[in-house]
Every structure is written in structure tokens, then in C-alpha cells.
N, C-alpha and C positions, 0 to 999 in steps of 0.2 A: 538252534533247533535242528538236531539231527535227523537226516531221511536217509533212504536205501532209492534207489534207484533201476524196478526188475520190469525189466524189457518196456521202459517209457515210462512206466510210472510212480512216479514215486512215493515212500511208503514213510510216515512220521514216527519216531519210536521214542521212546526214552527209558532210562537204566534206572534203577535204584538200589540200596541197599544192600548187603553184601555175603556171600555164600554160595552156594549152591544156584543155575541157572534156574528162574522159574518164568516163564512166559505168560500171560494174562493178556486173553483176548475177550472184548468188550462183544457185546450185543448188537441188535436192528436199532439204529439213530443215536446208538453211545457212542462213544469213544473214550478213550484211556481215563482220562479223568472220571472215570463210572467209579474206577474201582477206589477212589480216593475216600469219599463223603459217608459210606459206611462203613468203614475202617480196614478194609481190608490192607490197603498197603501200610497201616500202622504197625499191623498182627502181625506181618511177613516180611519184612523190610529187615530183621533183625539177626535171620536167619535165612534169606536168601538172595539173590542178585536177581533183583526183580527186572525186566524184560518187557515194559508194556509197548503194547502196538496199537495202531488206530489203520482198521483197515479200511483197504479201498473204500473210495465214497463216503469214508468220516474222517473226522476229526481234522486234523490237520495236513491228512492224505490227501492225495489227487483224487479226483471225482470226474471220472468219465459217465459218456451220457450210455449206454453202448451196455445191453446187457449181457454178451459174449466177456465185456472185459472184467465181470463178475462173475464167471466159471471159479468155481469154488478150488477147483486144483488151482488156478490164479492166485485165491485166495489166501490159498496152505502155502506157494511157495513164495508169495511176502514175506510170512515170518520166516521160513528158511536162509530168505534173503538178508533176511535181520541179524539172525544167528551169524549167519556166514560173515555179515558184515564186521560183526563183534570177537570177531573168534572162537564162537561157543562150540563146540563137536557134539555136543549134547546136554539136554535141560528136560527139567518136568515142564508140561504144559498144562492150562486153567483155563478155560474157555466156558463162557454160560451164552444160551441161546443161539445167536446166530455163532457167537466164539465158541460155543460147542459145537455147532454141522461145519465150522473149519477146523476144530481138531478132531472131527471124525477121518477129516480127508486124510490128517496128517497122520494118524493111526494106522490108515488101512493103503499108505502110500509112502509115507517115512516114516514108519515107525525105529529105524535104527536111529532118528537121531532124538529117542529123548529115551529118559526115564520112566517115565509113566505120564499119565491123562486122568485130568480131573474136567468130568462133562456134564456140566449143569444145567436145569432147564431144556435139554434135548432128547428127541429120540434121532436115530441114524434109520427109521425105516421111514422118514419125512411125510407123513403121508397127509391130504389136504385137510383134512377133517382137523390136523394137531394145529393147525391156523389160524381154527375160527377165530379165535379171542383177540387176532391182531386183524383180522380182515376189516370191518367195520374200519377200523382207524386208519388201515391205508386207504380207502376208498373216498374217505374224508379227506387226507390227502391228496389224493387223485384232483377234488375237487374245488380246494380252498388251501393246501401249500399245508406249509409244517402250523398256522394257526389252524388249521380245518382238523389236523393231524391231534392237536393238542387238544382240541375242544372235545373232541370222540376221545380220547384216552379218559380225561378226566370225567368224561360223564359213566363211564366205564369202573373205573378202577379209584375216583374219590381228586380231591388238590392232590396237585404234587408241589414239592418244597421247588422255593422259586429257583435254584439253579438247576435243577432239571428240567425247568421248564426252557431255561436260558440257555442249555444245552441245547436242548432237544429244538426249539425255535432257530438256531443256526446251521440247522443242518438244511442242506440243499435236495431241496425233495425233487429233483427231475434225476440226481444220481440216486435216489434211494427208489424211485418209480423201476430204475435199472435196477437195483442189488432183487429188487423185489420180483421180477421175471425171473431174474438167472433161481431165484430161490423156489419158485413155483416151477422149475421146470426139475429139480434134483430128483433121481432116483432112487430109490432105495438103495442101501449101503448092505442088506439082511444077508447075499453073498459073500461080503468080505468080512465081514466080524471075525469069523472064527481062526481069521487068519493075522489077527493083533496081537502081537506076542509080548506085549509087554503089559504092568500092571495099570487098571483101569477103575477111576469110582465116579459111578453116576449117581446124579441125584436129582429129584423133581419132587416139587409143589404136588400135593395130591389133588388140587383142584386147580391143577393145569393141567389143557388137553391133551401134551405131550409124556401128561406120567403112566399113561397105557404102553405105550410105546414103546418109552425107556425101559418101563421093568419085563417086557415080555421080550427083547433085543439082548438085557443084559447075560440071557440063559444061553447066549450063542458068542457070547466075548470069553476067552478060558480062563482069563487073570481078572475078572470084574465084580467088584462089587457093589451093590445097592443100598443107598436108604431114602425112604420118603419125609416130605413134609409136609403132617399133616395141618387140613384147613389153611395153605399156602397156595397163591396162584403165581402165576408165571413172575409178574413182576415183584411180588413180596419174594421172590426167591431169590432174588441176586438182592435186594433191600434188608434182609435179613441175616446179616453179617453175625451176627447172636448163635445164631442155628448153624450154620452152613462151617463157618471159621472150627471150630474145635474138631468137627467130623472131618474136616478136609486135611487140617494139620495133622491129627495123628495119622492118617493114612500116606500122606507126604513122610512124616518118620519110619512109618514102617515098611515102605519102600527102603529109605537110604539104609536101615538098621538090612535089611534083606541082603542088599548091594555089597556092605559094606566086607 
């Protein structure tokens, strides 16, 4: 099991597939394995050297108690550390939800070292209001652990299929109580957008609180593009590999065809 090693803590990663570097960072209580079960590493595996991470406080990463060691710059320079580790100088990066607010960082902080950003599920003006829909279920958390965590999701958003539940039941909710401070305390990002130089496509659920957000942000990115999903909430948005995969792939070609 390969990890990285950035300033104590260590970072779980694994490669797949082969081509072009693509980076893929998971969500609040995923990890790498997210992107398996909907196909998305089926789709892309074929045509790129896929790059997944499980960051701090998941997966098979280190989990500090400590919400300073969840500053999202932290955050962004794991996968750099990952990169560096591999020898990559440069890759596309795929981030939904909380793996979108860490490739926001990495846009408006390293953007020399990719290609372009695929940002899903997020807006980069953070604001508390774009929360509500997770709040409830970390509060559940707060007070019965990742079962309290699961019982509020589902009564919420319907069953989930039993290995996300098995996921999601392994995760150590006193480091997710941390990711979830450093997350409530982020600033808006609305000064640095314009300064992303490279190309950019967001997308959001229209019936997730964060697709205000995203699409009134994307008018201040220079290289960005938009589209929505309609009757889509947050979490059918990374579940809907259907929708999201054809939009995201042609826009990954039409970057490399630009480049090229």
C-alpha cells in the first residue's frame, strides 16, 4: 500500500491506468474507493493514469485529531506531495465536494502544476448557507459517531447501497469532527478566481445548495465552464456517473486537443 509522507503525515494514494496524469479526489467521509462503484474509474482508466488520493482523515490516510492539520493549503499540498512522489510535473485534476474546495486551493495556489480542474459539487465562495444539507448529519455525528452520521443521511437522502454504508461506518468521526472545523472556518476564494490561468468545468446538482454559488463564481474563473444537473442533489451528483462522465470526458479532450 503506497503513502507519501508531507511533514508527519502520511498520505494513502494508488495509480491506475494508463496515459495522461489525472488526479481524482474524493468527498466529506469517502475515500478513493468513491470513485470505483459508479464507474467512473472503468470510463477513464483507458485513457489516463489515474492518480487517486484519500485525503487526510480518510481512507487509509493518517487522521489527526487537530483541526489546524486540516487547513486546506495542507490539504492541496498532499496531492502535490503525491505527484512529486510519482514523478508527475503535471496532471489534470477531478475533485467533487470537499475534493473540489482542495482543488480550488490548488488552482488559485498551484495552478502551474496541472492542466486543467474538473470541480464538482462545489462553490469556492464557501458560504454557510451551501452546508445546510450536510449539517443535520454531522450533528448526528457530533452525537452518536458515524452510526448517528448514517441514520441522519439516510433519513435524508433514502438507503444507500450497503458498501457505502461500510464505507462510510469506517470512518473515524473524532478526525472528521476536525476536517469539519477547518471546513467551517474557509474563506471565500471570490478574490482569487480571476487569477486561475488555466482551463476550468464546474458542475452542480440543481438541487444542491452549492449550485448558487458555483454558477455566480464561474463569471469570475477566465477559462470556465458550466453546466447544471437538473432535479440532482449533492450526493446524486458524484452517484451519477451517467450524467457527469460524457460532460467531463469531452472537456478533458478538448483541453489535451487545445494543448496539443
Amino acid at each position: 500500500m503506497p503513502f507519501v509522507n508531507n511533514e508527519g503525515v502520511k498520505i494513502h494514494y494508488e495509480v491506475e491506468g494508463e496515459g495522461l496524469p489525472l488526479v481524482l479526489q474524493h468527498g466529506f467521509t469517502g475515500s478513493l474507493e468513491r470513485w470505483r462503484a459508479p464507474g467512473y474509474l472503468d470510463a477513464l482508466r483507458h485513457e489516463y493514469q489515474l492518480v487517486l488520493v484519500d485525503a487526510r482523515g480518510h481512507g487509509a490516510s493518517d487522521k489527526p485529531y487537530e483541526p489546524e492539520e486540516y487547513d486546506f493549503r495542507l490539504m492541496a499540498d498532499d496531492v502535490i506531495a503525491v505527484l512529486d512522489v510519482l514523478g508527475i510535473s503535471k496532471a489534470h485534476f477531478w475533485g467533487y465536494s470537499m475534493g473540489g474546495r482542495i482543488g480550488f486551493f490548488l488552482a488559485t495556489h498551484s495552478a502551474d502544476r496541472f492542466h486543467s480542474f474538473v470541480l464538482g459539487g462545489v462553490s469556492p465562495l464557501f458560504r454557510r448557507e451551501e452546508r445546510r444539507d450536510i449539517e443535520p448529519a454531522f450533528e448526528a455525528m457530533k452525537a452518536g459517531g458515524m452510526e448517528g452520521y448514517l441514520v441522519s443521511v439516510e433519513q435524508s437522502a433514502g438507503p444507500l447501497p450497503h458498501e457505502d454504508k461500510q464505507r462510510m461506518l469506517a470512518n473515524d468521526p473524532e478526525a472528521l469532527v476536525a476536517v469539519w472545523e477547518a471546513m467551517n472556518r474557509l474563506r471565500s476564494l471570490r478574490n482569487r478566481l480571476q487569477s486561475i490561468p488555466v482551463p476550468c468545468l464546474l458542475y452542480v446538482g440543481e438541487d444542491d445548495p452549492r449550485f448558487a454559488g458555483a454558477k455566480e463564481a464561474v463569471g469570475s474563473i477566465p477559462r470556465a465552464t458550466f453546466f447544471s444537473l437538473p432535479g440532482i442533489n449533492h450526493r446524486q451528483g458524484m452517484a451519477r456517473s451517467d450524467l457527469v462522465l460524457p460532460r467531463v470526458k469531452a472537456f478533458l479532450r478538448k483541453v489535451r486537443v487545445a494543448a496539443a
